[in-house]
C-alpha angles and dihedrals in degrees: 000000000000087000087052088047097052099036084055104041111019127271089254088039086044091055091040093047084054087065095057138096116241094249092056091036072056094049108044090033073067091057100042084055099049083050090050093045092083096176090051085228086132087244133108115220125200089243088051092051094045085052090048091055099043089047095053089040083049087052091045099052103045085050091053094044086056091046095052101031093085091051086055100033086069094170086044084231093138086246124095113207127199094260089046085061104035084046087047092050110027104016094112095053089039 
């Protein structure tokens, strides 16, 4: 349940959407499917979902790749070696 949430949402939409009351998670959920819903036919196609939720994974991971990309790149020279990432991932056991 929670995967389907955030692959559909978001991971940062999925948490925001736990703290709602049924009747708001209804409301904006309206508004995420007419968003989805590219051809404003007021149906949601199979191609139209499968864009939606490449589009929010392609979001998520470019945001968690930012996120992450300062604890790897250890001398902040935009570039992440292999010892900056064996350091970043396995430093505390070497």
């Amino acid at each position: 349940f929670q995967y389907d949430h955030e692959a559909f949402l978001g991971k940062d939409e999925a948490r925001s959407f736990d703290q709602l009351s049924p009747e708001e998670s209804r409301e904006r959920l309206g508004k995420i499917v007419d968003r989805i819903d590219d051809n404003k036919d007021g149906y949601v196609t199979t191609e139209e979902l499968k864009t939606w939720i490449k589009r929010v994974q392609k979001r998520y991971i470019y945001e968690n790749v930012a996120k992450v990309w300062k604890d790897y790149d250890l001398n902040k020279d935009d570039k992440i070696s292999w010892e900056e990432y064996k350091q970043a991932t396995y430093g505390y056991y070497l």
